[in-house]
KOLMAR-434103 format. One record per residue (C-alpha): x, y, z; chain; residue number from 1. Coordinates in Angstrom, 1 decimal. Example, Ala and Ser with C-alpha at 12.3 -4.5 7.8 and 13.67 -1.06 7.14 Angstrom:
> 12.3;-4.5;7.8;A;1
> 13.7;-1.1;7.1;A;2
REM end
This chain:
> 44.5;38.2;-120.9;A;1
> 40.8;38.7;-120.0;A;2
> 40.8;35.1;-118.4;A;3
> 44.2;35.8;-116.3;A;4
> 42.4;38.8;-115.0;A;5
> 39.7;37.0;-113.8;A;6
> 41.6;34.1;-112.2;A;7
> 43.7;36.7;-110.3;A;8
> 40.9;38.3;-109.0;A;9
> 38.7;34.9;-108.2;A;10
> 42.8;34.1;-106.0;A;11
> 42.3;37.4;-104.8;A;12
> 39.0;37.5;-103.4;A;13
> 39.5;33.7;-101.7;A;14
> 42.3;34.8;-100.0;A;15
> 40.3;38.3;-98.4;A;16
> 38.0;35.8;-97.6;A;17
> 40.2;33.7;-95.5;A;18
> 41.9;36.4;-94.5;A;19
> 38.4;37.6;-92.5;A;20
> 37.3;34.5;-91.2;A;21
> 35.6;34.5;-87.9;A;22
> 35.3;32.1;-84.6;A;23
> 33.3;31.7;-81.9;A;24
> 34.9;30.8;-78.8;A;25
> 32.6;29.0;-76.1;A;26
> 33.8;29.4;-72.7;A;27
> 31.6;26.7;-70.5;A;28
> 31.2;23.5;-68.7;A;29
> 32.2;20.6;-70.2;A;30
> 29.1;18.4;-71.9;A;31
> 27.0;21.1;-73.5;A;32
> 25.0;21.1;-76.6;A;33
> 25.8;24.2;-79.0;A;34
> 23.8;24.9;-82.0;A;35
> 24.3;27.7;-84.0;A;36
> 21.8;29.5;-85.9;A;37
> 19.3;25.8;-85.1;A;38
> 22.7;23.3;-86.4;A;39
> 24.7;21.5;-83.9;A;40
> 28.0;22.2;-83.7;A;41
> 29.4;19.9;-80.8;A;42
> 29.6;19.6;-77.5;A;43
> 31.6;21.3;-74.9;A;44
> 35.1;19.9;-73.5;A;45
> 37.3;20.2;-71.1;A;46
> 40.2;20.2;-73.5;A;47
> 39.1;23.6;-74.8;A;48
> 37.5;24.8;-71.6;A;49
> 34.3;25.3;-74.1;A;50
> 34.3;24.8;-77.8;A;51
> 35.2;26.8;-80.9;A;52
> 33.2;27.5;-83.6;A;53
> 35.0;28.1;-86.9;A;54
> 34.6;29.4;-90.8;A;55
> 31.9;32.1;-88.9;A;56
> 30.3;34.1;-91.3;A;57
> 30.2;38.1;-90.2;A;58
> 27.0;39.5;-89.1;A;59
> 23.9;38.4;-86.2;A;60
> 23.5;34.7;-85.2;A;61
> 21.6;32.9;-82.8;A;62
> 23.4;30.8;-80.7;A;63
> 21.8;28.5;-78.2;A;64
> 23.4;26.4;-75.7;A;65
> 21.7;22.8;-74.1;A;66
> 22.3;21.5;-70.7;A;67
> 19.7;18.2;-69.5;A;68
> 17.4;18.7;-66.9;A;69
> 18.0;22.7;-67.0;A;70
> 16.7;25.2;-69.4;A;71
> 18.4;26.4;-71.9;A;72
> 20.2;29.5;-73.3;A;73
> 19.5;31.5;-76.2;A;74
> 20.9;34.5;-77.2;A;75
> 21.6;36.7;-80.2;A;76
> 25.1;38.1;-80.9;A;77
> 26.9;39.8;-83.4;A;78
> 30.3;38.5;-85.3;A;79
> 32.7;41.1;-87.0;A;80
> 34.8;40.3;-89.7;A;81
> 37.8;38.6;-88.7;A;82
> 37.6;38.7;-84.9;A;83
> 37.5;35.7;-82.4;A;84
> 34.0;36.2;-81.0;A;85
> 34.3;35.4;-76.8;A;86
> 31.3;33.8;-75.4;A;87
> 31.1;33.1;-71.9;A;88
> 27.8;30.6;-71.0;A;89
> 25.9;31.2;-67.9;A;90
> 24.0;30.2;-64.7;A;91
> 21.8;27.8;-65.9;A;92
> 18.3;27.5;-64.1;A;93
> 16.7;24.1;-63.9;A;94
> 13.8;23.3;-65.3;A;95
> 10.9;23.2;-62.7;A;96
> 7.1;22.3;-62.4;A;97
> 5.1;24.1;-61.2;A;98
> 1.4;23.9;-59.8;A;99
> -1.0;25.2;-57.8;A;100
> -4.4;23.6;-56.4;A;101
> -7.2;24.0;-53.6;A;102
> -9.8;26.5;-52.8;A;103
> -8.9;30.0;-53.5;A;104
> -10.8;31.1;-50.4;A;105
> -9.5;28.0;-48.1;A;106
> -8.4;29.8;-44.9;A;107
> -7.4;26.7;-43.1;A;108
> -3.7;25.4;-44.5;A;109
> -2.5;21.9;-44.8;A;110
> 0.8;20.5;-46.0;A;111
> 1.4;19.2;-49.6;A;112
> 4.1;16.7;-50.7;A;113
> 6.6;18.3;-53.3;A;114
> 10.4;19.6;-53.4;A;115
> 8.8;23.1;-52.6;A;116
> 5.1;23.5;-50.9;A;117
> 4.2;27.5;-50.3;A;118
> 1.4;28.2;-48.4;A;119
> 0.6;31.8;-47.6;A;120
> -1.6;34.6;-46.1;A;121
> -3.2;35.9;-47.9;A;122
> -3.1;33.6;-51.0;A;123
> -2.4;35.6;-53.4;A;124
> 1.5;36.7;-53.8;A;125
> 4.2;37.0;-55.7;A;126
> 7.2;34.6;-55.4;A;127
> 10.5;35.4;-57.2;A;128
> 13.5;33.3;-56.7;A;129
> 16.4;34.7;-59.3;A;130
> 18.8;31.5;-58.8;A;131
> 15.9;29.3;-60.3;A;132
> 14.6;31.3;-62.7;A;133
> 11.3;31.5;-60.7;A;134
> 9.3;35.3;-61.0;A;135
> 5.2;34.4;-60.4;A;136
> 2.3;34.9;-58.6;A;137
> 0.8;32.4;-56.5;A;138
> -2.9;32.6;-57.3;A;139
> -4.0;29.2;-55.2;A;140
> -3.8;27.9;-51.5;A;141
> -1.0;25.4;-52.2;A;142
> 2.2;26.2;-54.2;A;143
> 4.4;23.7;-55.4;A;144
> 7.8;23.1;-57.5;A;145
> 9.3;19.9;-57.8;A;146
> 12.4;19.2;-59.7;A;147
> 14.3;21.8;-57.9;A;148
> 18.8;21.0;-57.0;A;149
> 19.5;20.4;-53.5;A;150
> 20.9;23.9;-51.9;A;151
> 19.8;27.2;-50.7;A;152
> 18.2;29.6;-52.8;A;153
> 17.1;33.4;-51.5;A;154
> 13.7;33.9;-52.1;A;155
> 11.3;37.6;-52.1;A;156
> 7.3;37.4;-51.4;A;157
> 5.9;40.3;-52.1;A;158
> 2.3;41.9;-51.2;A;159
> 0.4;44.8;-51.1;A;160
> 4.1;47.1;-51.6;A;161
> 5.1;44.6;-48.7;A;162
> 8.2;42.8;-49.3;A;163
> 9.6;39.6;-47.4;A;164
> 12.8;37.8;-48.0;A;165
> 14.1;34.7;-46.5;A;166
> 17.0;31.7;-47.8;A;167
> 14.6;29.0;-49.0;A;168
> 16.7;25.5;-48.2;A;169
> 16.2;22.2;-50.3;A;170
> 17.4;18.8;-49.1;A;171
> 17.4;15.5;-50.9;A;172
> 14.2;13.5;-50.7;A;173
> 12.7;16.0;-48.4;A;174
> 9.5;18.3;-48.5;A;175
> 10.1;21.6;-47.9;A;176
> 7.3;23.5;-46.3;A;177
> 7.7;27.0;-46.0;A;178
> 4.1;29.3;-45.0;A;179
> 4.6;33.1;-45.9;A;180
> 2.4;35.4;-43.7;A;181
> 2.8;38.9;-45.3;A;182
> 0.3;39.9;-42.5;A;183
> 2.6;39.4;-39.6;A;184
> 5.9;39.6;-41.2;A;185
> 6.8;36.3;-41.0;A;186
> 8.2;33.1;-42.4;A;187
> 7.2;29.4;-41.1;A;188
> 9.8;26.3;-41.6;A;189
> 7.4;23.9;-41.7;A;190
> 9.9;21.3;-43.4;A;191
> 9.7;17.6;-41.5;A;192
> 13.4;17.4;-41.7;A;193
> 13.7;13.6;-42.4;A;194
> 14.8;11.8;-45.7;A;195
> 11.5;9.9;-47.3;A;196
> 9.3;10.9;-50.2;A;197
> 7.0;7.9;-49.2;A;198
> 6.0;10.2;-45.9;A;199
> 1.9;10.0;-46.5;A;200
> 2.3;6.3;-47.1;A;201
> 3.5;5.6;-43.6;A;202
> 2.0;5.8;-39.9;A;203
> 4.4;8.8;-38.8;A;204
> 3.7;11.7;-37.2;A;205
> 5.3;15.1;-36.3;A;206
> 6.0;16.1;-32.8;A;207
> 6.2;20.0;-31.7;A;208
> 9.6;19.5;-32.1;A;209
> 10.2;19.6;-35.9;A;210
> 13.2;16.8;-35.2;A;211
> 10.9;14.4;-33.1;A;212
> 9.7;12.1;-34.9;A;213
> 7.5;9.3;-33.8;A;214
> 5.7;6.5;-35.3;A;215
> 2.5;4.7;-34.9;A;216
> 2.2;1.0;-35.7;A;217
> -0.9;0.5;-36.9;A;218
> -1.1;-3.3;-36.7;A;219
> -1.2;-2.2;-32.8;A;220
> -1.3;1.0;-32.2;A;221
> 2.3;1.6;-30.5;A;222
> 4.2;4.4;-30.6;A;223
> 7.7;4.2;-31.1;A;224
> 10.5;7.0;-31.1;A;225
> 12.3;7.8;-34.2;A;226
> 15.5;9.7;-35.1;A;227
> 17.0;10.9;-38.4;A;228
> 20.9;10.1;-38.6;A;229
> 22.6;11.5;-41.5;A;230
> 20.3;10.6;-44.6;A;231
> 18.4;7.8;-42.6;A;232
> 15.4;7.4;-40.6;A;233
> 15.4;5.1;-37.5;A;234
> 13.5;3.3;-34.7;A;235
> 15.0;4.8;-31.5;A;236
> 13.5;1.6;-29.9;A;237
> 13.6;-1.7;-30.5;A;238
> 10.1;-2.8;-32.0;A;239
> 8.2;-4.9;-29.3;A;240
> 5.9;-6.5;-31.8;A;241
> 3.2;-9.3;-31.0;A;242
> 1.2;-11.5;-33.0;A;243
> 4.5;-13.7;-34.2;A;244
> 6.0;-16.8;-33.9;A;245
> 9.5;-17.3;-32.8;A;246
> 9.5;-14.4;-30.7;A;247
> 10.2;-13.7;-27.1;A;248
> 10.4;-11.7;-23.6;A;249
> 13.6;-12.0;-22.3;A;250
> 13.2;-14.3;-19.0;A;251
> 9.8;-14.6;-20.5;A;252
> 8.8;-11.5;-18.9;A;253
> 6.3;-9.3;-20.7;A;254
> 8.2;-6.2;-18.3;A;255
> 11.3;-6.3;-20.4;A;256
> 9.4;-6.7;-24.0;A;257
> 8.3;-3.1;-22.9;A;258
> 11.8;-1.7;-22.2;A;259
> 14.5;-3.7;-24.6;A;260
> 11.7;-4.6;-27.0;A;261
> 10.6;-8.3;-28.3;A;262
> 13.6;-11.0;-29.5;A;263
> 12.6;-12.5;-32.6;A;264
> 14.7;-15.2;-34.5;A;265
> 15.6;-13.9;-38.2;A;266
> 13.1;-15.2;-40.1;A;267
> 10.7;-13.4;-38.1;A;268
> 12.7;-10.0;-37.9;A;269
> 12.6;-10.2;-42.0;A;270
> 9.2;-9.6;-41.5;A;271
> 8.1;-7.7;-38.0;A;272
> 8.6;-4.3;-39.0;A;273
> 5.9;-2.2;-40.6;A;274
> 4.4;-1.0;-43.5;A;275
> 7.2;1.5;-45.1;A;276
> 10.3;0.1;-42.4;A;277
> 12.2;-2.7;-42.8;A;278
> 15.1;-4.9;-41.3;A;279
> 18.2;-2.5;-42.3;A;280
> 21.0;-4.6;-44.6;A;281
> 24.7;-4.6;-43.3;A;282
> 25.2;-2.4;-45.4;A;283
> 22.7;0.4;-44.0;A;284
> 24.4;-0.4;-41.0;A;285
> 27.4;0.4;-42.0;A;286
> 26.1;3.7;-43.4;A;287
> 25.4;4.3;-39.9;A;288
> 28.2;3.7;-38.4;A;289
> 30.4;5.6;-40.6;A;290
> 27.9;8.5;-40.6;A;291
> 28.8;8.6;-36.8;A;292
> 32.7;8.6;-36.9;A;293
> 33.6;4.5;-37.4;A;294
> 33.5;1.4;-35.7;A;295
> 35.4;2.1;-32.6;A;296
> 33.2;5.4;-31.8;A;297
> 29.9;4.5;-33.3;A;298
> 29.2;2.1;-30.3;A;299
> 29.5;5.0;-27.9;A;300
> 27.3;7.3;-29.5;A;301
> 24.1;5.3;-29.6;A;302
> 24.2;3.9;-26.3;A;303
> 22.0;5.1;-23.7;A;304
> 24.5;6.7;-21.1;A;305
> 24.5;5.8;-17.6;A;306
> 24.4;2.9;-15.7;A;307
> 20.6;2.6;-15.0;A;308
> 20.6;-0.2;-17.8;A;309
> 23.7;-0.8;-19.3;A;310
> 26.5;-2.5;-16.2;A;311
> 29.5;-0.6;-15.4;A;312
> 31.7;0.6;-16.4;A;313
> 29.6;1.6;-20.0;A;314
> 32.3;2.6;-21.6;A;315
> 32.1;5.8;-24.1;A;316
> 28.6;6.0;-24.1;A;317
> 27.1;9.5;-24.9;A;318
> 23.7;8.5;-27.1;A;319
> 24.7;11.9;-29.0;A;320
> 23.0;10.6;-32.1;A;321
> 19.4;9.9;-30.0;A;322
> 19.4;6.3;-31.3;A;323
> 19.6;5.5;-27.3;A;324
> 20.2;1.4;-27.8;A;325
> 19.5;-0.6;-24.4;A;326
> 21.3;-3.5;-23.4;A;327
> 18.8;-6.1;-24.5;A;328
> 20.5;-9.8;-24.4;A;329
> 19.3;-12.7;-26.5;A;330
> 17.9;-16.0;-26.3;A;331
> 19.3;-18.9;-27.4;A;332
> 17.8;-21.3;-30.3;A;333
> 16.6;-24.4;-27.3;A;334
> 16.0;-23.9;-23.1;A;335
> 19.0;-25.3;-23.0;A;336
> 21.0;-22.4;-24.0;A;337
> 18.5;-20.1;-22.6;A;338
> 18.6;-16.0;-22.3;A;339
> 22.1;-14.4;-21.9;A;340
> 23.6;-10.9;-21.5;A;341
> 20.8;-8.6;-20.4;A;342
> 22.8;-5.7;-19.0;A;343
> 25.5;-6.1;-20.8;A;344
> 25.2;-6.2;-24.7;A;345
> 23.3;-6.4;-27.6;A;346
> 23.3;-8.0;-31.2;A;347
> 20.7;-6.5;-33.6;A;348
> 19.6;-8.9;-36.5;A;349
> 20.9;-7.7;-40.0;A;350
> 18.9;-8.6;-43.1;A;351
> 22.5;-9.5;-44.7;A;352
> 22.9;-13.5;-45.5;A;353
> 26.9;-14.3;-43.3;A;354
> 26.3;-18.2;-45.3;A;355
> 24.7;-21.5;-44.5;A;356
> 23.0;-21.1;-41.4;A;357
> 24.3;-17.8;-40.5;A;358
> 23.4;-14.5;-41.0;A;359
> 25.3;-10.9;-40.1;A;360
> 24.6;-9.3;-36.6;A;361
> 25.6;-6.1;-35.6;A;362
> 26.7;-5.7;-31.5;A;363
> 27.4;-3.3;-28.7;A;364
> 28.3;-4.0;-25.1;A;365
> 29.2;-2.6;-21.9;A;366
> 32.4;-2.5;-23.3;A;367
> 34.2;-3.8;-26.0;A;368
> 37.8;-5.4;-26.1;A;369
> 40.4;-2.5;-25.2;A;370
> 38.0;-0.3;-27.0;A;371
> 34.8;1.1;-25.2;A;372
> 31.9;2.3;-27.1;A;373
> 32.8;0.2;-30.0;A;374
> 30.8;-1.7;-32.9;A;375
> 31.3;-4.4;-34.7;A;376
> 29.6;-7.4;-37.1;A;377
> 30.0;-11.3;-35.8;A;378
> 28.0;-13.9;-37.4;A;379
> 24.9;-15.5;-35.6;A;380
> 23.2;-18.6;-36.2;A;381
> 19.3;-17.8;-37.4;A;382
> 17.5;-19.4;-34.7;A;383
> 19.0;-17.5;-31.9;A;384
> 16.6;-14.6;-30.9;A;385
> 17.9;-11.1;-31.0;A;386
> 16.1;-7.8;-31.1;A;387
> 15.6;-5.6;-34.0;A;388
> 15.8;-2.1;-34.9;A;389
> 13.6;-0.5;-38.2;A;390
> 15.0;1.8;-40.4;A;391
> 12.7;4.0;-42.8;A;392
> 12.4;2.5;-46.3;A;393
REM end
């Protein structure tokens, strides 16, 4: 009797304890890590907007949830008996470095290379910027967080009781500058807006206008105009570069090597941009031309408009995007075929291999077919000469 007694009670007690089992329900983002109290108890899923955790024993557990590249979350929460134990993940804040360097008393500010470059007056201040998890004080002359999403993200300085506030923007691949004068009141852009990370490795330079960029060739000293276009950086000139073989003024004269720039055959125009530029690939052409509406517009909105260069009627030119292309012409491979088409169209070299002999070009003319302002890709054999335009590596 003694044993049945204990049996029912063992029955009894097992089911009580089933009976008062516990879950906690993850509510979150697909692909997270969830450990509870330090053991990992899957990831996240779609399927179950989260994850449950099951056979949760009552009482205080620490639950901490993973996402890469972002810090992660840890809290401590308390299960009752029984219930089904809601837990909704949140904002997480990526993980970013931080540093600070230069002279403590350096009065005179220069720019630093890094996601985010602060720079105020006076030096020391406190920078808080919630959506990032970022609450310090600036102790140094130059600031810096890499690592940081691409978006906009509302920033506070404070000073001396003396609060600023501004929307801090991040793009892809680009510095942003920003210089805080608590003194004044005010916040400097100082962001070059163009896409490279390689920017101190290269001959460019900044304008007034923060949009303006130019660039110096230091092989010769030149100066070319350069635009930004949707993510790319590009020569708004053709290059007129010396000091190469197959290369050539058209008619020979030096005069148009200074407007269209120099007409190189493509072997040449592989090489004859500079340091940290290079010939752009069908492809990056294509970027372009899609960035600005499509084949049958593109044309049209990097000619030069008028009629000073280009021959009548120049059909749906608007140079909206600054890349301002010139009707250059080409030479052919012998004096027997000779310069052609100044005035009326180009064909800028493309490092993209067409086959054999050939390789892709990329054209514009006066006007094209029964659509004006168009572009399009031919095939052209590599010892003709045609002019080339750089793009920003």
């Amino acid at each position: 009797m003694r044993h049945l007694t204990i049996t029912v009670l063992i029955i009894l007690f097992s089911i009580n304890l089933n009976a008062q089992k516990s879950y906690i329900q993850i509510e979150a983002e697909s692909g997270l890590s969830v450990f509870l109290d330090g053991e990992f108890q899957g990831k996240t899923s779609s399927d179950v907007g989260g994850l449950i955790i099951d056979n949760v024993i009552p009482g205080k557990h620490t639950l901490r949830i993973i996402k890469d590249g972002f810090n992660p979350q840890e809290d401590i929460i308390t299960v009752k008996s029984g219930e089904v134990y809601p837990y909704n993940v949140g904002t997480f804040t990526p993980k970013i470095k931080i540093s600070e360097h230069g002279d403590v008393a350096k009065n005179e500010l220069t720019r630093q290379v890094g996601s985010l470059n602060l720079q105020s007056l006076p030096i020391s201040i406190t920078i808080s910027i919630p959506e990032l998890g970022i609450s310090t004080t600036k102790t140094k002359d130059k600031w810096d967080a890499e690592g940081i999403p691409v978006g906009h993200y509302n920033a506070v300085f404070k000073w001396n009781n003396k609060s600023l506030q501004k929307q801090i923007k991040i793009d892809k691949n680009i510095r942003n500058e920003y210089f805080v004068n608590m003194i004044d009141g005010t916040i400097e852009d100082r962001t070059p807006r163009y896409n490279s990370t390689s920017a101190l490795n290269s001959p460019i330079e900044f304008n007034e206008n923060k949009n303006s960029i130019s660039l110096k060739d230091p092989r010769d000293g030149k100066i070319y105009n350069c635009i930004q276009i949707g993510t790319q950086v590009w020569m708004a000139e053709n290059i007129n570069y010396d000091g190469v073989s197959e290369s050539a003024c058209y008619d020979d004269k030096v005069s148009n090597c200074e407007l269209y720039g120099k007409l190189y055959t493509w072997h040449i125009a592989k090489e004859v941009c500079p340091t940290g530029w290079h010939l752009p690939s069908s492809r990056e052409w294509q970027t372009l031309i899609n960035y600005l509406g499509g084949n049958e517009v593109a044309g049209g909105k990097i000619k030069e408009k008028g009629i000073s260069h280009w021959a009548s009627p120049n059909g749906g030119a608007t140079n909206e995007s600054g890349f301002t292309a010139l009707p250059s012409g080409h030479k052919g491979p012998n004096d027997a075929l000779g310069f052609s088409w100044i005035g009326t169209r180009t064909e800028w070299w493309s490092s993209t291999v067409a086959g054999g002999a050939n390789s892709d070009i990329w054209s514009i003319c006066y006007t094209v077919g029964n659509v004006d302002g168009g572009i399009g890709k031919s095939e052209e054999i590599k010892w003709y000469y045609n002019p080339v335009r750089c793009v920003k590596d």
